[in-house]
C-alpha positions as CSV (number, residue, x, y, z in Angstrom):
1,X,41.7,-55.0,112.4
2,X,40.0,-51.5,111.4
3,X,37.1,-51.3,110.4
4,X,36.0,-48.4,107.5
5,X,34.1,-46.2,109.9
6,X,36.5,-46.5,112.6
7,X,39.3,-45.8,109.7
8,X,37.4,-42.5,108.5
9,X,36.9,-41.3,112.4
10,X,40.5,-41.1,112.4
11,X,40.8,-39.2,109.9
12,X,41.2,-35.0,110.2
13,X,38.5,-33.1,109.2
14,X,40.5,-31.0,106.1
15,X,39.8,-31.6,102.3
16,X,42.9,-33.0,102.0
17,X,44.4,-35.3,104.2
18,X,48.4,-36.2,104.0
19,X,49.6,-39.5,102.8
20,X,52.9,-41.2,101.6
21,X,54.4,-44.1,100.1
22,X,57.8,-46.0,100.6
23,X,58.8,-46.3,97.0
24,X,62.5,-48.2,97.0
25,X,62.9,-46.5,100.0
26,X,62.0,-42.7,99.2
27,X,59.1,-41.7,101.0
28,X,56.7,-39.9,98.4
29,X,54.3,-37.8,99.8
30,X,51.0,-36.6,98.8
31,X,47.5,-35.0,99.5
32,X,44.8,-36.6,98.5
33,X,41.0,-35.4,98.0
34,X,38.9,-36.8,101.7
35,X,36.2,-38.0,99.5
36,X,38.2,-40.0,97.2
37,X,40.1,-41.4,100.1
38,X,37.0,-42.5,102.3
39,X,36.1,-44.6,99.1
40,X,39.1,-45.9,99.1
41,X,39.2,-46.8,102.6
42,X,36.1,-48.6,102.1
43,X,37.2,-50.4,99.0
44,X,40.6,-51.8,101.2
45,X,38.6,-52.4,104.5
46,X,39.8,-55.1,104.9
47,X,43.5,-54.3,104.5
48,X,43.3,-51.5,107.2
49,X,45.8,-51.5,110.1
50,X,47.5,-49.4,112.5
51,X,50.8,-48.6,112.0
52,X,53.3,-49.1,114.7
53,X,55.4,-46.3,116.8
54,X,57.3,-44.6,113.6
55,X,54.3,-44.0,111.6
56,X,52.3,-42.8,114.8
57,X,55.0,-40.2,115.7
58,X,55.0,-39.0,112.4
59,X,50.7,-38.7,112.5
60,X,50.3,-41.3,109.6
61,X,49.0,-44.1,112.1
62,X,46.4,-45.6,109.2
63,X,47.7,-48.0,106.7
64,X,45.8,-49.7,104.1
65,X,46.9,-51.7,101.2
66,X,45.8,-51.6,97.8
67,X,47.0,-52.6,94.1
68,X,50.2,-50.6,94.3
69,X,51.4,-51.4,97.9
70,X,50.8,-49.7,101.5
71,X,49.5,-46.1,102.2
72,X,50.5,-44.6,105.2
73,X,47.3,-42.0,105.8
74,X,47.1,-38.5,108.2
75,X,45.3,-39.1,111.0
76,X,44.0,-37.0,113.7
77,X,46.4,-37.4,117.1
78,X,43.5,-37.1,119.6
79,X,41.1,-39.2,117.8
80,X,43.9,-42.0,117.2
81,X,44.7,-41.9,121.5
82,X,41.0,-42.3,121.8
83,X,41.0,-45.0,119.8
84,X,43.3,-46.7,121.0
85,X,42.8,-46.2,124.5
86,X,39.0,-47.9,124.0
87,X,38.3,-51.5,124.2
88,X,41.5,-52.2,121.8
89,X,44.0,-54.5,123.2
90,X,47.8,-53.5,121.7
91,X,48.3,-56.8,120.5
92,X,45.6,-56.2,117.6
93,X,47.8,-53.3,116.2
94,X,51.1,-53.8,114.3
């Protein structure tokens, strides 16, 4: 699991940070406001994962899931190596 604050570390700096959806198989991509994301980030806590080698290559390695499926979030590539190279084992991410 990811917590919020380690969620929102991982997240670039920019107003707007990247996301997308698989809808039916399109992926629908779209920015949304930092602010309004971190709240939703800590409204899904407990939903939060990292995503697994496609999603990472693509910089979209945070997933959480709310009401209308899973949101694939930008994150930052240096932050996410960090993390993951900490105390994290691999088996706790998808």
């Amino acid at each position: 699991m990811v917590t919020a604050d380690e969620a929102i570390n991982l997240l670039n700096e920019d107003e707007q940070i990247h996301t997308y959806r698989n809808s039916s198989g399109i992926l629908l991509g779209a920015d949304h406001n930092r602010e309004v994301l971190i709240k939703d980030i800590r409204k899904w806590e407990k939903t939060l994962q990292i995503a697994g080698d496609m999603a990472r290559k693509i910089k979209h390695a945070l997933i959480l899931k709310d009401e209308v499926g899973y949101l694939f979030i930008e994150t930052n590539e240096e932050k996410l190596n960090a993390f993951l190279s900490a105390e994290h084992h691999p088996a706790d991410f998808i």
